[in-house]
mmCIF file of the C-alpha atoms, coordinates in Angstrom:
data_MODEL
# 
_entry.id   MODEL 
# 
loop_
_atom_site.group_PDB 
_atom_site.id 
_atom_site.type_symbol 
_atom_site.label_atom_id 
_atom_site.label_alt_id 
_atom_site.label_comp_id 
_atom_site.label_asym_id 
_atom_site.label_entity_id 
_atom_site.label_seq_id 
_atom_site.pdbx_PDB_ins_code 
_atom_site.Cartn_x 
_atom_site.Cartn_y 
_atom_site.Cartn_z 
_atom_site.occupancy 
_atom_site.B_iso_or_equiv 
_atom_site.pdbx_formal_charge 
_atom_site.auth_seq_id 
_atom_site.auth_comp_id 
_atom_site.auth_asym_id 
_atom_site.auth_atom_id 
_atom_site.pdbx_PDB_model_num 
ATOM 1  C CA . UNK A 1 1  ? -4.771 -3.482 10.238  1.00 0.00 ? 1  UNK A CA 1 
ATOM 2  C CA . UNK A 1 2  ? -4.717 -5.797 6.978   1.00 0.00 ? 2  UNK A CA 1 
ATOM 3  C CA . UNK A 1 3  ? -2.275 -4.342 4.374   1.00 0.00 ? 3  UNK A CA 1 
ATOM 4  C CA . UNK A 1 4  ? -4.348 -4.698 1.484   1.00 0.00 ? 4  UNK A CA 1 
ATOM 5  C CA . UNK A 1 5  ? -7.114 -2.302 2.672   1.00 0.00 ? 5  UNK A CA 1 
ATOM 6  C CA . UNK A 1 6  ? -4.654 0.197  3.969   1.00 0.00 ? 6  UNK A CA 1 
ATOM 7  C CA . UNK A 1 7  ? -2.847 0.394  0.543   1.00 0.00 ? 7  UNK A CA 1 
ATOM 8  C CA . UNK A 1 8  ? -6.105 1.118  -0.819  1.00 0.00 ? 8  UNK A CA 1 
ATOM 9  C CA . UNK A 1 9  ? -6.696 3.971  1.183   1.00 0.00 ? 9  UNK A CA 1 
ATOM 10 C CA . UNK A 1 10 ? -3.096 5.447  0.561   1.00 0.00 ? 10 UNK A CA 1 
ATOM 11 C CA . UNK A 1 11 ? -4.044 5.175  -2.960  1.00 0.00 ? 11 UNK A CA 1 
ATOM 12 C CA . UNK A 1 12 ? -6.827 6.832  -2.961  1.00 0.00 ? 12 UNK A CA 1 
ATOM 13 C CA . UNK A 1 13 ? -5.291 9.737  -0.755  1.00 0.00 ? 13 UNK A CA 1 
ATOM 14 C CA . UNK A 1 14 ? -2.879 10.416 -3.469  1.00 0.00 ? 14 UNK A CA 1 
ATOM 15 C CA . UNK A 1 15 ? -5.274 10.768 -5.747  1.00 0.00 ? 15 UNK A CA 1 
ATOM 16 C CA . UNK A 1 16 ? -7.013 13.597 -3.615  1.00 0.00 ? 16 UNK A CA 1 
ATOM 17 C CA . UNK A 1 17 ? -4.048 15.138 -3.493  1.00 0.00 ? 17 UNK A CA 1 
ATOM 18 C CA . UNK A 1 18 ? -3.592 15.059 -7.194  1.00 0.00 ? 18 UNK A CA 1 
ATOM 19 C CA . UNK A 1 19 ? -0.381 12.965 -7.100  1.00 0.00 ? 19 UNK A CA 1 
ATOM 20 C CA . UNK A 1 20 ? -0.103 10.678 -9.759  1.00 0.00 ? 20 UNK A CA 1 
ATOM 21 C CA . UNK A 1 21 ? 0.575  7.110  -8.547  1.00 0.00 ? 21 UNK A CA 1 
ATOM 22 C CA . UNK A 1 22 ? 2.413  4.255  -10.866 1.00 0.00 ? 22 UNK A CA 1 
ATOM 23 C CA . UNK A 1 23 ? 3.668  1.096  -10.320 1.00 0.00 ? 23 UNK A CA 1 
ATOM 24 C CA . UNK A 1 24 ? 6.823  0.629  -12.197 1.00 0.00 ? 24 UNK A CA 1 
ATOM 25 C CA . UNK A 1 25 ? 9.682  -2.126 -12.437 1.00 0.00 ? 25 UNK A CA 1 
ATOM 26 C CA . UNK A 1 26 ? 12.299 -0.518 -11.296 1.00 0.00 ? 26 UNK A CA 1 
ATOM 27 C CA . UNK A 1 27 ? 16.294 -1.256 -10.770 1.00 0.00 ? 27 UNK A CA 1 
ATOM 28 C CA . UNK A 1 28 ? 17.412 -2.023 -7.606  1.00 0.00 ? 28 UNK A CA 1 
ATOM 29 C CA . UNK A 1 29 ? 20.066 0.745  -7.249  1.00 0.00 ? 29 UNK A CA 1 
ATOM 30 C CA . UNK A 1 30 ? 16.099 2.752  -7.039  1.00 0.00 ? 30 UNK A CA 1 
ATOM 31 C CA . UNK A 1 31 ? 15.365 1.268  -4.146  1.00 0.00 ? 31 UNK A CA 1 
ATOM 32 C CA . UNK A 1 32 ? 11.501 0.993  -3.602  1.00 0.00 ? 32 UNK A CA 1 
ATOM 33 C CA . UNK A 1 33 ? 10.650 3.863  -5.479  1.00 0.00 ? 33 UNK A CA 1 
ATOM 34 C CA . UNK A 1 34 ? 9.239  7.204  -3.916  1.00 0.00 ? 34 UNK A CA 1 
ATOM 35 C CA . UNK A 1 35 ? 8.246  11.084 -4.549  1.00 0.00 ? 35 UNK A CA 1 
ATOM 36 C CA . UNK A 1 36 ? 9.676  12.771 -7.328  1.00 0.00 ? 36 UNK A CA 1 
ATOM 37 C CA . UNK A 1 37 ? 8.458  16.196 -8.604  1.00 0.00 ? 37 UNK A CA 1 
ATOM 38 C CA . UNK A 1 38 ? 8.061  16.355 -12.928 1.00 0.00 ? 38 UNK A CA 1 
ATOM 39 C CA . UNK A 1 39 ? 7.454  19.233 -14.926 1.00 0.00 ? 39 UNK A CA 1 
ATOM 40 C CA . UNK A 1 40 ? 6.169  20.459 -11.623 1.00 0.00 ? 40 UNK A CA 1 
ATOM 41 C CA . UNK A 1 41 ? 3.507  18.020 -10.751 1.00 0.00 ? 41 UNK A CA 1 
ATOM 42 C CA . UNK A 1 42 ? 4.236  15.207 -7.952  1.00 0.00 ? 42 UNK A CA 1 
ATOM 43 C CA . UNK A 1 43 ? 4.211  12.207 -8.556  1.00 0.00 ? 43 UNK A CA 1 
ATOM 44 C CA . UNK A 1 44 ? 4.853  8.607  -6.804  1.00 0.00 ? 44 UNK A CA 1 
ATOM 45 C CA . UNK A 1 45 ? 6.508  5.933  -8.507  1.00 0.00 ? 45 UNK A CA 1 
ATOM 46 C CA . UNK A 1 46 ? 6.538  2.206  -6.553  1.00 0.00 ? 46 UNK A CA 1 
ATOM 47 C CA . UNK A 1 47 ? 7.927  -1.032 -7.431  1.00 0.00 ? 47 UNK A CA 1 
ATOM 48 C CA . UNK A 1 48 ? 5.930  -3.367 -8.357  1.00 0.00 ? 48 UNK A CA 1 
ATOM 49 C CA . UNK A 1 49 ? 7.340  -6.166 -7.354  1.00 0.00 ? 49 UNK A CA 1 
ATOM 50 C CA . UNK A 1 50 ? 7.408  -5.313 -4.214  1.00 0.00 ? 50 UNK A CA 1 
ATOM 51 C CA . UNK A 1 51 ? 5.287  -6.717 -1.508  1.00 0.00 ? 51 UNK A CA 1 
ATOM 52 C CA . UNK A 1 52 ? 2.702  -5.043 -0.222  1.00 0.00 ? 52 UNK A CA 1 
ATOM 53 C CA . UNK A 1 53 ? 3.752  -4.284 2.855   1.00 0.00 ? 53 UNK A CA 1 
ATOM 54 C CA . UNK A 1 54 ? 7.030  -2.425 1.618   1.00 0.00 ? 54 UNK A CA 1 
ATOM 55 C CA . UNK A 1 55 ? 4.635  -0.439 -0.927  1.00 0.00 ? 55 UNK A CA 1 
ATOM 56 C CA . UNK A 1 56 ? 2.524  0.549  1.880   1.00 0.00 ? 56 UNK A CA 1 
ATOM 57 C CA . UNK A 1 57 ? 5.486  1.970  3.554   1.00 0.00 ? 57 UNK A CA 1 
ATOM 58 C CA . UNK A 1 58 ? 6.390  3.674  0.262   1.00 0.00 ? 58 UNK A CA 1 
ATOM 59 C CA . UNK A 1 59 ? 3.610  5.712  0.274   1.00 0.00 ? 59 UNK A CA 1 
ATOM 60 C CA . UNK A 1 60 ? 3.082  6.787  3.561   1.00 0.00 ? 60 UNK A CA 1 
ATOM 61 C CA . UNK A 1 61 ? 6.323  7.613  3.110   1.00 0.00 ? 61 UNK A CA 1 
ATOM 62 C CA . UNK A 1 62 ? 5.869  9.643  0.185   1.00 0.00 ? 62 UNK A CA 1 
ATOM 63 C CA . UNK A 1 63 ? 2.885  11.301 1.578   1.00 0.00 ? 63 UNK A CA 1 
ATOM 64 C CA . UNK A 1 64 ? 4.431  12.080 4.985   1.00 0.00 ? 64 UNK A CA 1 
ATOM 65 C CA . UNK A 1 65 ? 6.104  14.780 2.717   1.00 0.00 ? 65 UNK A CA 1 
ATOM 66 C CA . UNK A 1 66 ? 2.942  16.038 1.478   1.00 0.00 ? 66 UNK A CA 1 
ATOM 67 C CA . UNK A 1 67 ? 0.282  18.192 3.389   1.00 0.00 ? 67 UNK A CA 1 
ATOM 68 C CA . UNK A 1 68 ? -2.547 15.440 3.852   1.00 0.00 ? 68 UNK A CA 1 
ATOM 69 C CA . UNK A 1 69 ? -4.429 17.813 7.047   1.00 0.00 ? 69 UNK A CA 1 
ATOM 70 C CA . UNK A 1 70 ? -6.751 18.055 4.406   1.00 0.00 ? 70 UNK A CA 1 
ATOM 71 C CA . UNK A 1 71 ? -8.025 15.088 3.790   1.00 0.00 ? 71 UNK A CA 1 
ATOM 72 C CA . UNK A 1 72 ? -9.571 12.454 5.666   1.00 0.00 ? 72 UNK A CA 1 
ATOM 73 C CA . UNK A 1 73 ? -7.415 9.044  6.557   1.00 0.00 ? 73 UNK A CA 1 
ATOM 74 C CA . UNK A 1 74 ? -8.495 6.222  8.635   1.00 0.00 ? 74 UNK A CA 1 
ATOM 75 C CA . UNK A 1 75 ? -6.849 6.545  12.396  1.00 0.00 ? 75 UNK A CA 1 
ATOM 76 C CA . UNK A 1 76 ? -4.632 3.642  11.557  1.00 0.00 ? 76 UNK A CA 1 
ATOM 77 C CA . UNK A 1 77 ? -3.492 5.349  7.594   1.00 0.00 ? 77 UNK A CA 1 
ATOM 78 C CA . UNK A 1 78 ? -3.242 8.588  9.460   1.00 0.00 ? 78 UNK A CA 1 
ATOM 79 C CA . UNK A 1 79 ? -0.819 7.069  12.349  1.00 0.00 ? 79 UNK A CA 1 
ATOM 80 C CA . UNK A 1 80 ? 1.369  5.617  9.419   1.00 0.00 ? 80 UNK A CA 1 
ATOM 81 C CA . UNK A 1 81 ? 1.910  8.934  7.520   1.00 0.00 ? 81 UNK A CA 1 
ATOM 82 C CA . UNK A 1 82 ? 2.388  10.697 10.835  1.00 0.00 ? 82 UNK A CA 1 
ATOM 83 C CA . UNK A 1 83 ? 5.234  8.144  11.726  1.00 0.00 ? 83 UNK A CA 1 
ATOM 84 C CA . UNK A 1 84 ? 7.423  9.029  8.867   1.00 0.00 ? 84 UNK A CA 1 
ATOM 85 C CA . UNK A 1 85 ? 6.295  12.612 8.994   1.00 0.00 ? 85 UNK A CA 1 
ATOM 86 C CA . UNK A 1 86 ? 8.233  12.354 12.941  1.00 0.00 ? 86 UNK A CA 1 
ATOM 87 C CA . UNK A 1 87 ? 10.934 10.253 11.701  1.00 0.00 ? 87 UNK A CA 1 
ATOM 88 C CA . UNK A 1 88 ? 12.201 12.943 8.191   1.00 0.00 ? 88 UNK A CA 1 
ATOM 89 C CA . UNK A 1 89 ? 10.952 15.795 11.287  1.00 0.00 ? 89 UNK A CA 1 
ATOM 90 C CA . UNK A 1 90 ? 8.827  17.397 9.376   1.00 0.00 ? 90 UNK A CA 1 
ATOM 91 C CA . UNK A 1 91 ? 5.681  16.952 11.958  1.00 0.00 ? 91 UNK A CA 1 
# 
């Protein structure tokens, strides 16, 4: 699956979810960014620097922790989210 389209998709799947997405410079004791909860509204900040790839793993990572059942994701988004949601053991 190309990268670009699949980002796409994650992006828009926050958005159904109501999570606000940014793409920030951020240090690198941050790391590639993530999910962070303010004034009780998630949000996911990335990198922007980062490639692609790495942001695409960002947010499935981010969303693994979310309850996407809901929504509809592509088999190949859906197997990404579900692979983080096995590795944190939250599936």
């Amino acid at each position: 699956m190309k990268m670009e389209p699949l980002l796409e998709e994650l992006e828009a799947a926050a958005a159904k979810l109501g999570v606000r997405l940014s793409y920030e410079s951020l240090s690198d004791s941050v790391g590639g960014g993530g999910l962070c909860k303010v004034n009780g509204t998630y949000r996911i900040i990335i990198d922007k620097r980062s490639t692609v790839s790495e942001k695409v793993g960002t947010l499935a990572k981010a969303l693994a922790s979310l309850d996407t059942g809901g929504i509809f994701l592509s088999p190949g988004a859906r197997a990404i989210v579900e692979r983080y949601q096995v590795m944190s053991g939250r599936q």
